[in-house]
N, C-alpha and C positions, 0 to 999 in steps of 0.2 A: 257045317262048312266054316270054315276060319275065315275073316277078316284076312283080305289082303292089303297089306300095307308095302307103299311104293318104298326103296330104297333110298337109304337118306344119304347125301354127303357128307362127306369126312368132316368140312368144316361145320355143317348145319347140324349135326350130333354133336360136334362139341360144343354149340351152343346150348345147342337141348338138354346138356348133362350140366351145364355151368347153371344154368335156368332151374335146373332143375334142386340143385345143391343151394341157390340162393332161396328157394321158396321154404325148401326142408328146414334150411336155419331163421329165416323168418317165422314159421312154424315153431321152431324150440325157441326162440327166443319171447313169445308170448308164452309160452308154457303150455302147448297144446298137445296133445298125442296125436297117434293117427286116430284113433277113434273118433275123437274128438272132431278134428279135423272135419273126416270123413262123414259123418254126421251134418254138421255144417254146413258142405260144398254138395252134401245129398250126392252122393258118389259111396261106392265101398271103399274100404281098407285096397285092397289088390290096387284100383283105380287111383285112387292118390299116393299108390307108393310107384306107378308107374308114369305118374308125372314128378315128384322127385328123386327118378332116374333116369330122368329125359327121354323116357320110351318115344317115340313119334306114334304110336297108334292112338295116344291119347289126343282129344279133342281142344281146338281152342276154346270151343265154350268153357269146358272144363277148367283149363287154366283159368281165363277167367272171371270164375266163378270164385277159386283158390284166392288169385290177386283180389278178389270183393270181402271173404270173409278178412286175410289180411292187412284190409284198409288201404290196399296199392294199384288202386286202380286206375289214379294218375297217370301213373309209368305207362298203362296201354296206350293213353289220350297219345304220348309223347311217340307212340311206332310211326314213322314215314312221313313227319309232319315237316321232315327237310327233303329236298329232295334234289341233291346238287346233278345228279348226272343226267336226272330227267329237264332240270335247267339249262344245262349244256349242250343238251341233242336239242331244244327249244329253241336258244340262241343261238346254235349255227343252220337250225333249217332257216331261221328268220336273214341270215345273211347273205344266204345263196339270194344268187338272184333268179328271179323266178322267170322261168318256160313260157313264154308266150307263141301260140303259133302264130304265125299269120294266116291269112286268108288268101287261098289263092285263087287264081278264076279260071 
């Protein structure tokens, strides 16, 4: 039975395909193949050519693993590490003024 993978949105595939095109050339620009590669990341051939085509069935360990053999494992430390909208629902719960009941008798 096949792997069901959820449907991805329009924008989060194009991330996945840009992600996916930056790692490929991060990859040629050390001079690696996919074998190579693929060997590496301990993944097959099909599996790392389905993360530099921004497949979504592919795993984030996977990624990764890819950003560890490529030395870029910084950039993950760097995901969600701002977080302005989550600041902003923060500081306006904190302004409302808050619900007190009374007690009645």
């Amino acid at each position: 039975m096949a792997k069901r993978v959820p449907p991805t949105f329009p924008r989060s595939q194009t991330v996945l395909n840009q992600l996916g095109a930056r790692l490929r050339a991060a990859r040629l620009r050390r001079g690696m193949t996919l074998a190579e590669m693929a060997a590496r990341v301990d993944v097959s051939i099909p599996t790392l050519s389905k993360v530099e085509r921004g497949d979504p069935s592919t795993t984030f360990a996977t990624v990764l693993r890819v950003l560890g053999v490529l030395g870029m494992t910084g950039d993950v430390e760097r995901i969600a590490t701002d977080d302005p909208i989550g600041r902003e629902l923060q500081d306006v719960a904190l302004k409302r003024p808050s619900r007190r009941r009374t007690k009645t008798s």
